[in-house]
N, C-alpha and C positions, 0 to 999 in steps of 0.2 A: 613160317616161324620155325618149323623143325630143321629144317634146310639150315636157316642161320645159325640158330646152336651146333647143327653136323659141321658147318663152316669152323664156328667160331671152335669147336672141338679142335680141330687142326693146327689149329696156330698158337704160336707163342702165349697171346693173352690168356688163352684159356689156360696154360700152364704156371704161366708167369702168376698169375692171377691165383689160382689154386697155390702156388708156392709161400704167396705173398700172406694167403690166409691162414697158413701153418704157422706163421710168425704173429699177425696182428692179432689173432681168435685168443691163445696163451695170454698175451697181453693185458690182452681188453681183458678179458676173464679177472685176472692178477689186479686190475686198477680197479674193476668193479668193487671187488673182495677188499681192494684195501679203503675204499670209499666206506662203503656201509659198517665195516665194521670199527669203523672208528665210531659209529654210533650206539652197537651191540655187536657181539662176536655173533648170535643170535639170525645177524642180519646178514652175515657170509652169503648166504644161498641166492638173497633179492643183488646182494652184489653182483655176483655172476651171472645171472641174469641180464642185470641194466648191462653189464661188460658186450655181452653179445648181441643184445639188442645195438647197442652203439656202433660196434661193430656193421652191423649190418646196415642199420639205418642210415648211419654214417658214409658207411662204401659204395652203397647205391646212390644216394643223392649227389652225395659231391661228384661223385662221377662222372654223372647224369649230365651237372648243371656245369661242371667246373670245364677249364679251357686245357688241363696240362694232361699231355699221354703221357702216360704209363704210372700217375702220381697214386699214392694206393693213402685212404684215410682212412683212420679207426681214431678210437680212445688213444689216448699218451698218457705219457706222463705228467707234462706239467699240468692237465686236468684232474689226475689225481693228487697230485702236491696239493693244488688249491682247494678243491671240492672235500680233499681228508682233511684239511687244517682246517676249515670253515665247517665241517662237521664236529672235529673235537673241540670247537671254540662255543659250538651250541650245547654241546652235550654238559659241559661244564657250566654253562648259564642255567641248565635247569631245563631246558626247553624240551618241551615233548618229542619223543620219538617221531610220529606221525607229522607233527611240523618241520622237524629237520628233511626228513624224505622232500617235504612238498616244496619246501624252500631251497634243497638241492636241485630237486627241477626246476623250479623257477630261475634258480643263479644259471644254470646252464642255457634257457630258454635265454634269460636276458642278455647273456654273453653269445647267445647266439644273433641276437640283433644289432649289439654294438658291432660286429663283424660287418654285418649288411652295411649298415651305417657305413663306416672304414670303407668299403668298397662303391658303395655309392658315392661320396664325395670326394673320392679318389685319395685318399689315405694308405692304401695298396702300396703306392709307389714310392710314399714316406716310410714307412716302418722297415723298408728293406735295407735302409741307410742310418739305422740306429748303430753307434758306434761299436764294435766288436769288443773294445771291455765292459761294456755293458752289457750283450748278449750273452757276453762268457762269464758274465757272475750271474744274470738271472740262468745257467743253464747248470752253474756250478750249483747254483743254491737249491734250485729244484731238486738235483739229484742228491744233494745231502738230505733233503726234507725226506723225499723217498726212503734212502736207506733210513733214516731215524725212525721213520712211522714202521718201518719192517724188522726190525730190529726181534721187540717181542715178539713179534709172530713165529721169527725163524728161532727164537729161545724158545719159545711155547712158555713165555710168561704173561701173568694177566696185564691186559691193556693199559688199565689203572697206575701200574708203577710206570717209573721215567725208565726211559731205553738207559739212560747214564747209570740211572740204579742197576736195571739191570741188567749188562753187561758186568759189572761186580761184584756180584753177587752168584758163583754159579749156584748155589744150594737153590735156587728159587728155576733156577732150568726144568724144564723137559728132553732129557738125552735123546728122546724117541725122536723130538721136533728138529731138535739139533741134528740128529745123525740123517735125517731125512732133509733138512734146507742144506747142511754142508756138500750132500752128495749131491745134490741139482747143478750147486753151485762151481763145484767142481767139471760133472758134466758139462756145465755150458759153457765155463771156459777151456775146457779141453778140448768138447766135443767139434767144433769145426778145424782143429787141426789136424785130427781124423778123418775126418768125413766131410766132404761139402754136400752129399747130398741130401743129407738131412738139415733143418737150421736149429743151429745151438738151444731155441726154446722148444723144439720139440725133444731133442735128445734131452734136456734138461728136467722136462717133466716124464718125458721114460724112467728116465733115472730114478728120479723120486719117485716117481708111484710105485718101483722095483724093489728100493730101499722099505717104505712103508709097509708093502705087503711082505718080505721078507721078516720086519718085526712083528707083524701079525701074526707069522706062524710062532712067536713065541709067547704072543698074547691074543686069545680069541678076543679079547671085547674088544679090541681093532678093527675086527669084521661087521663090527656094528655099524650102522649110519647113525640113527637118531642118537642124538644126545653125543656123539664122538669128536669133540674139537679141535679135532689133529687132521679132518680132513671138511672141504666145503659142504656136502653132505646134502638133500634131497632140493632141486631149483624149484619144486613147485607150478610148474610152466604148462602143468597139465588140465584141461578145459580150461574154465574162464577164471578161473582164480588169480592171476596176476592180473587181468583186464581189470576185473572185479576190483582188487587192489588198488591201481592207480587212479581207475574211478573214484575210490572212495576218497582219495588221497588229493585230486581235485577239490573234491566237495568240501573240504576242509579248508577252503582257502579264504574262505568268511574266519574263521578264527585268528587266522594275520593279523596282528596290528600294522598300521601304518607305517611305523618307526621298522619294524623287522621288514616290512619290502625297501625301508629306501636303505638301509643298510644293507642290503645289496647290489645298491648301485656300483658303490666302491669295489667290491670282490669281482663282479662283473667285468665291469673294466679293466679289474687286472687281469683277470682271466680270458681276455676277450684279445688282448695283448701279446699274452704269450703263446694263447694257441695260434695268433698270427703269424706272429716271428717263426713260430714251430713249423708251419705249412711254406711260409715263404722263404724259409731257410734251404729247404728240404725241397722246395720248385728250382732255387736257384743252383742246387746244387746237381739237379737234373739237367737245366738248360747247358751247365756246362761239360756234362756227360755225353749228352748227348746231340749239342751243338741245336739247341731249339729255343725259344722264347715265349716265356711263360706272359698268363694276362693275369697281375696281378690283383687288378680291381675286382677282376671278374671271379677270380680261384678267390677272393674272400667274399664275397656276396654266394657262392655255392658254399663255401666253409657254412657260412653263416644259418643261411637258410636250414644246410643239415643238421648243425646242432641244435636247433630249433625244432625241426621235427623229431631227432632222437630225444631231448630231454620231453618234448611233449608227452612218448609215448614212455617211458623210464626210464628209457636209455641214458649214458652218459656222455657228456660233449668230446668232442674229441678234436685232430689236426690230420693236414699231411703228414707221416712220419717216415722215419729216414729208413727205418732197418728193413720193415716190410717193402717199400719203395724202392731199396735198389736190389731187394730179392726179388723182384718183379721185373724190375730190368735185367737183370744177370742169367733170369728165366727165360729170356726171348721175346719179352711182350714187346706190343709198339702204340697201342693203341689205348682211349681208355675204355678199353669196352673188358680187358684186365682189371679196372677197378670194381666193375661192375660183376664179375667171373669175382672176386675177394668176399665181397658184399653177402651174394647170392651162398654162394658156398660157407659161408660164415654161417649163415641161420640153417640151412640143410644139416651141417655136423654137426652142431647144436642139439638139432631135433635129433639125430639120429644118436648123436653120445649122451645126450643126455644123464643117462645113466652113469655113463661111463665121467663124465665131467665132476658129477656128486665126491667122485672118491681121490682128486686130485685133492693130497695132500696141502691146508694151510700152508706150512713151512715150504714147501716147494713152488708156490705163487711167491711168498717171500722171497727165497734163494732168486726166483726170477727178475723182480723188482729189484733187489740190493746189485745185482750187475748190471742190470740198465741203470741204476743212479750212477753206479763207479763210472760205464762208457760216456754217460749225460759229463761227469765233471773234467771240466778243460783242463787239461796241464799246463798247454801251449802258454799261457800268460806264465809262467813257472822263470821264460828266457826273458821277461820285461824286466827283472831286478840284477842282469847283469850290465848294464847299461841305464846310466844318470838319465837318458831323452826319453828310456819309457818307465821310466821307476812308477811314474804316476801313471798313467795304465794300468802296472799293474795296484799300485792304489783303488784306484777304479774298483776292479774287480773283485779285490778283498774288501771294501765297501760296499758292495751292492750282497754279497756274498752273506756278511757279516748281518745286513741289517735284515736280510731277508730270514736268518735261523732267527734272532735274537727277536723282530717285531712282528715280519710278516711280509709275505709277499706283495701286498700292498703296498708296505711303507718302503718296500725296496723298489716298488716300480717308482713312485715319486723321485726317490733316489739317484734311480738307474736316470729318469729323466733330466736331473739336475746336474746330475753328472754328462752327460752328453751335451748339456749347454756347454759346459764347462771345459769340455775338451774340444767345443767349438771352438770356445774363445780362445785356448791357449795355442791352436792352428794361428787364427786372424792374425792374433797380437803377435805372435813368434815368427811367422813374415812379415818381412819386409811391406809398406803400402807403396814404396817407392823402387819403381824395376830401375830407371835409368835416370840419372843427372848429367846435363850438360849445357854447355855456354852457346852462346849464337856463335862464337867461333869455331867452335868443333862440331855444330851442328846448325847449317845452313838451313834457307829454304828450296825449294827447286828453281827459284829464279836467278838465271846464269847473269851474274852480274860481269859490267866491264872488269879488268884487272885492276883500273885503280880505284872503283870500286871494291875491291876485291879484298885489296890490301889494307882498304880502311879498316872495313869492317873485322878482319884479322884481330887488327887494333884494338876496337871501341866492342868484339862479341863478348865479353866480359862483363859487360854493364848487364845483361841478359842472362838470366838463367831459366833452363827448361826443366821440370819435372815429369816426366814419364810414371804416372800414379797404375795403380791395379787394385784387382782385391775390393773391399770394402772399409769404406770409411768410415768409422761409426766409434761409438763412445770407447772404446777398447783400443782403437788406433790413433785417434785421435794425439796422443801426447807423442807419442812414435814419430809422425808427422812433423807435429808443429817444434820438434828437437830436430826435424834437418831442415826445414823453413828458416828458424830463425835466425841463424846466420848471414843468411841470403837478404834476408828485410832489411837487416841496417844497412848494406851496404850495395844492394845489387838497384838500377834504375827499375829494371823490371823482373817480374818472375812469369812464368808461363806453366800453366799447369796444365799436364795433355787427360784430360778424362778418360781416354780412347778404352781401356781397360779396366775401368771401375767399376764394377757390381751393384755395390748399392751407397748410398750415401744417406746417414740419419743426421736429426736433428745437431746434435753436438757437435758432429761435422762440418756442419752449415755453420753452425756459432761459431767455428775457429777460423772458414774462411772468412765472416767478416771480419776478423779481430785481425784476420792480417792484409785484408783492405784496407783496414784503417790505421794500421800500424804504416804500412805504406804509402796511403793520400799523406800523410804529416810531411813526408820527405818529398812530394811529388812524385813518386813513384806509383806504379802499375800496377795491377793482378790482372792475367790475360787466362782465360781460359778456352782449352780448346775441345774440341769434339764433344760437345753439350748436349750430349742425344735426348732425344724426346723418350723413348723407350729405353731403360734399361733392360737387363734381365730381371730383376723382380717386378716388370710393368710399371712402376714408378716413371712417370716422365719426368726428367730432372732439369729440362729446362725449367719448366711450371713450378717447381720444389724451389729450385732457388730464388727464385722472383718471390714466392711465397715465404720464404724465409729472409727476405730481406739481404743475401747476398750480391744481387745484380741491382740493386735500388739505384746508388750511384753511378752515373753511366762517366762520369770524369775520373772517377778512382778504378773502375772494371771493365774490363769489353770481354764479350763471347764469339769464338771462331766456331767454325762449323769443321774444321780441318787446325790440325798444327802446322802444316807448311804453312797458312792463311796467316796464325798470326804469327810466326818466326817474318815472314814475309813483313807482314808490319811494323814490325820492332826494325826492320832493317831500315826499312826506309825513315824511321825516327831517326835513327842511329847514324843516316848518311844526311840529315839535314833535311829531308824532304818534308814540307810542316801538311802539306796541300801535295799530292799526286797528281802531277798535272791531266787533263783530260786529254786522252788519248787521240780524239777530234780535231785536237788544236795542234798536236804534232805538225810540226813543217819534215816530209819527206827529207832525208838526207841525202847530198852527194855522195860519189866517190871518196871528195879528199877530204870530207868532215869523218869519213870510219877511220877508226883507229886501225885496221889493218893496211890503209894505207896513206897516213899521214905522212908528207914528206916525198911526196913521190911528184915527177915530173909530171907537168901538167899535158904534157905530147903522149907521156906513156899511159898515162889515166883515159885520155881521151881515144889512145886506141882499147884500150880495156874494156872501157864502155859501151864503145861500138859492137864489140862482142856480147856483149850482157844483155838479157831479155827483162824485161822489165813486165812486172806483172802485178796485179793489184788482186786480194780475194777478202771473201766479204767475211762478218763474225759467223764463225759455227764450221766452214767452208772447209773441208778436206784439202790438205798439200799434196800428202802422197799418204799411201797406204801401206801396212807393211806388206812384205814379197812383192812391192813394187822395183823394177830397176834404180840403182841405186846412181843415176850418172848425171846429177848437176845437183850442185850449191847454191845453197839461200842467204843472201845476207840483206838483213831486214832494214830497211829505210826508214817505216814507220811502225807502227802496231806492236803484237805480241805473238807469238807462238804457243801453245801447247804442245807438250810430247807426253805421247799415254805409249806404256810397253803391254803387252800382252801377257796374263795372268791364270789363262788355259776357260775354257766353257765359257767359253763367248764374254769374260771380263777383262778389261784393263784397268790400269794405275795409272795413273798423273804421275811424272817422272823428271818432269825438267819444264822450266819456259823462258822464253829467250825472247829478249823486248829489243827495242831501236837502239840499234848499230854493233847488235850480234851477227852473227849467223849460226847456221847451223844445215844438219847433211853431210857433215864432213867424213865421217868415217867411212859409211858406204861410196863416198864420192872418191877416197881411197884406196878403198881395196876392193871395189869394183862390184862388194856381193849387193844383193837384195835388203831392202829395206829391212829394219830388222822392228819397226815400230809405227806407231800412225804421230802425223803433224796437221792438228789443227789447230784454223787461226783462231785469238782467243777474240781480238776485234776485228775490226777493215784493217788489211794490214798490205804493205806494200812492200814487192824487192825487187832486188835485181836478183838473176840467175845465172848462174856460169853452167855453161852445159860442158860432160867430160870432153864432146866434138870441139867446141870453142878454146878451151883449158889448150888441148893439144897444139893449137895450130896458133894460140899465144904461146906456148911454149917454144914452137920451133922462132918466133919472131922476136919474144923477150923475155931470153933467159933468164936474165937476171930477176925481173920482175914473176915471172912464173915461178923460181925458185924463193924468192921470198913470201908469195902466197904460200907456199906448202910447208913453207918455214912457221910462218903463222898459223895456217891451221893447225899445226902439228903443237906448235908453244900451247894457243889455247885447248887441245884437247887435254895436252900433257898436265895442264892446271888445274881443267877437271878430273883428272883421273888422280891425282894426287891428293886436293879437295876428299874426295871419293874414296881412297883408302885411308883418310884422315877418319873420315865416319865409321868406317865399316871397322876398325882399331877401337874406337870408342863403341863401338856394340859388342865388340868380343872383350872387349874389357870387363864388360857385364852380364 
């Protein structure tokens, strides 16, 4: 064990760690003080106290338990904002002294469970994606509540009047409190541009404790402790008298009524909320410091657990906090054995200052508090009221801001939470649900049809419209939707809706597609839907959803593709007359002079062509050729179908094309000689001839004429596809 401390002496943590406690210890101290004596100025001393216990209980366990290096916890502030206002809210009901203590442990204990909770059911991973003007008014508002409760302290007026009164009043100041918070306050914003080796809350309570004793010499009862409310004054932490204390302070827990524990359920929660965003703000802001990845379930079940054990023992609840945390980093640590080094060293200065802690000036805890509220308040939202797209943004944020001084922290987290629906919705609703619009003309299937197939459909892609859908469909888009639908209903044969890209689809959703089922059975028209997945991303199976709701009931008014080529494909073959696809089985192989590449040709020249041609039958599923196969004979299909899949890298491919009786296909690479650049398989039995490049050649030297009109053809139909091809790829960049 001594070994590892001489280790751990060495490194970074142990420095980082010690740096980090020069910053958290002041703090905590400062939140303690400002907690308790929102109950009695009386109770300064048990503030500082619970301050460093938290501190310490705090640094060691989260440490301990939690997943993120170099993250350093103590007491914060938003646990003073809450813990102070929830004290001056008892004190005014009348409530005893001794039950506000016991009921501040209890709030912190139970906010330390809802954390557990959070982390356990994996809510870690939610709260990191609360909208940013919501974080920035609960962070804006905390740190106004801070300054507001600091106020008098740094006047040295009594508690009792309002900070608005007194700020107006100077006759009712204390110049002594004043000359002592103004110089702190000074210090600590000067002081790191001076010095970085010290951190601005240590130079800042230098300062003040300089300032104080300086007026001392011009007033001995300064020098006093007991009874001097210009400084925290004797912690009491000596034998068993604070044990003693919160023992007793237990025992008291029979005199609770009922109604005062579930009243603080609600403060709990909020509280339980902010000190998460507080740690997980402050984790995230490390991972990208330092290029690591925080466990957020994990770092709030260790939150959790600590602020549990500190408020068990007096202490006060706390977070991961930012300022401590990246003095920790900027000190060399790596590891959390530096949170552990903050912890430890936290309770050792303690003990050992003790004394030295008594005479830190009130007003100089103040001075300290009122510049961490000023750093807490975000300006950044300041740039959202130059621009119309985030004016509400920053609404948001003066909303959350506003309700939190004016009701409470509670009624602003409700707030903060309704508001982040809200700029949910106004994302959904303000995109588009529809990425792409197109006609079966400008948007084929993969099925290489004849040319005057080709040029039918040209003709009749019109009657077909496709909808390329995204996003989520639900009550909020809904109207968005069925305002680009309805045009297409009166007048289109079909519509096609591609799913492929849709998130979630609710109830309301489902009621507009059947309304426009049924708006379209009237006319004999269709609704095709395609890519129907069983799983969405919210787990929803949507084929099941819609059969449940009554969208797919009709199978004469709706069909379901499993692909959009699948039903573009079927709409084609409506659209060229085919009522019934004939069965592949009953195909009569084709001649020579029945393909269209060579209609019209001598029957002598055919028959030597044919002599050449291999003729070859493969079964359904059967490999043609592979890609980085030799690329040197042409297929032209007598009976069956083809597939062509291109390669999409880590062992996937794409369906790309298919080419049915009295196509071919192989043409490219049978031109320019290179390697396959894709796989061909058959889709059923499918039969061809082959021209191999040896045969090609030595009909070329015997019929020119006819070798050059092959190439003539191949070349016409590649040129069709390719054109086809840049007609699509025109209408994607169009979108």
């Amino acid at each position: 064990m001594q070994g590892f401390f001489k280790k751990l002496y060495m490194t970074g943590d142990f420095w980082g760690g010690l740096a980090a406690m020069l910053v958290a210890l002041p703090a905590a101290i400062a939140f303690g003080v400002t907690i308790y004596s929102a109950i009695a100025p009386s109770h300064a001393a048990l503030g500082a106290l619970a301050g460093i216990i938290g501190a310490t209980v705090i640094g060691l366990i989260a440490s301990t338990l939690g997943g993120t290096d170099r993250l350093i916890s103590a007491p914060c502030a938003p646990a003073a904002a809450v813990l102070s206002a929830f004290a001056i809210e008892l004190t005014r009901q009348g409530v005893p002294e001794g039950n506000i203590i016991l009921m501040l442990l209890m709030l912190g204990i139970l906010a330390g469970l809802f954390q557990v909770l959070f982390g356990m059911v994996g809510i870690g991973r939610l709260i990191k994606y609360i909208p940013y003007p919501v974080v920035s008014g609960y962070l804006t508002g905390v740190g106004l509540i801070i300054i507001g409760s600091q106020i008098n302290k740094l006047l040295g007026v009594d508690g009792t009047t309002h900070w608005f009164h007194a700020i107006v009043s100077p006759w009712l100041w204390d110049w002594r409190a004043v000359a002592v918070g103004g110089a702190t306050i000074l210090a600590m914003s000067l002081g790191p541009s001076l010095t970085r080796k010290l951190p601005g809350t240590i130079i800042g309570i230098i300062v003040g404790i300089t300032t104080y004793f300086v007026l001392a010499a011009q007033d001995a009862r300064l020098f006093e402790v007991t009874g001097n409310p210009l400084i925290i004054g004797a912690l009491g932490a000596s034998g068993d008298g604070y044990l003693s204390s919160i023992t007793s302070r237990w025992g008291e827990i029979g005199d609770l009524r009922l109604s005062q524990i579930a009243a603080l359920l609600g403060s709990a929660l909020t509280l339980a909320v902010l000190l998460s965003i507080d740690t997980l703000k402050t984790c995230v802001v490390l991972d990208q410091m330092t290029r690591s990845q925080h466990d957020p379930n994990r770092e709030l079940v260790a939150q959790g657990i600590a602020n549990v054990a500190s408020s068990s023992v007096g202490g006060i609840p706390g977070a991961g906090t930012m300022g401590a945390t990246l003095v920790n980093l900027s000190s060399g640590a790596t590891t959390r054995a530096s949170g552990l080094v903050e912890g430890i060293s936290a309770l050792v200065f303690a003990l050992l200052l003790s004394s030295f802690i008594a005479w830190i000036p009130v007003a100089t805890l103040a001075g300290i508090l009122i510049v961490v509220g000023l750093r807490m308040i975000d300006r950044e939202p300041l740039r959202f009221i130059q621009s119309p797209a985030t004016v509400f943004d920053f609404g948001v944020v003066v909303t959350v801001v506003l309700v939190a001084l004016s009701i409470g922290l509670i009624a602003a987290s409700a707030v903060g939470v309704a508001m982040a629906i809200l700029l949910f919705l106004r994302e959904q609703i303000g995109g588009s649900v529809v990425r792409h619009k197109f006609y079966v003309n400008q948007m084929s299937s993969n099925w290489h049809r004849p040319e005057s197939e080709t040029r039918i459909l040209e003709q009749k892609g019109d009657q077909a419209v496709i909808f390329e859908l995204q996003g989520s469909l639900f009550f909020g888009t809904t109207q968005q939707l069925y305002a680009q639908l309805d045009p297409e209903i009166k007048t289109r044969g079909f519509i096609i809706l591609d799913m492929k890209r849709v998130q979630s689809v609710d109830v309301t959703a489902a009621h507009l597609l059947r309304q426009v089922r049924n708006s379209l059975a009237e006319r004999k028209a269709l609704l095709l839907l395609s890519n129907v997945r069983e799983n969405l991303p919210n787990g929803r199976n949507l084929r099941e959803f819609l059969e449940q709701t009554g969208v797919t009931e009709d199978e004469n008014s709706v069909r379901l593709f499993n692909e959009l080529d699948s039903a573009i494909e079927w709409v084609e073959d409506r659209l060229l007359g085919e009522e019934e696809k004939a069965q592949i089985e009953t195909e009569v192989a084709l001649q020579l002079s029945e393909m269209e590449l060579f209609r019209n040709r001598k029957d002598e020249t055919l028959a030597d062509l044919e002599s050449r041609l291999d003729k070859r039958i493969y079964a359904a599923g059967e490999t043609i050729y592979a890609r980085g196969e030799p690329g040197d004979a042409l297929y032209l299909i007598r009976r069956g179908s083809v597939r062509i899949f291109a390669p999409l890298g880590a062992g996937r491919t794409r369906h790309i094309a298919t080419f049915g009786r009295g196509d071919f296909f192989g043409g490219l690479a049978f031109l320019d000689g290179r390697p396959r650049g894709n796989d061909a398989i058959a889709g059923t039995e499918t039969e061809f001839y082959v021209l191999s490049l040896e045969q090609f050649n030595i009909l070329a030297d015997e019929h020119k004429k006819l070798a050059f009109t092959l190439l003539t053809a191949i070349s016409r139909s590649l040129a069709l596809r390719l054109r086809h091809a840049d007609t699509e790829i025109a209408m994607l960049q169009e979108y």
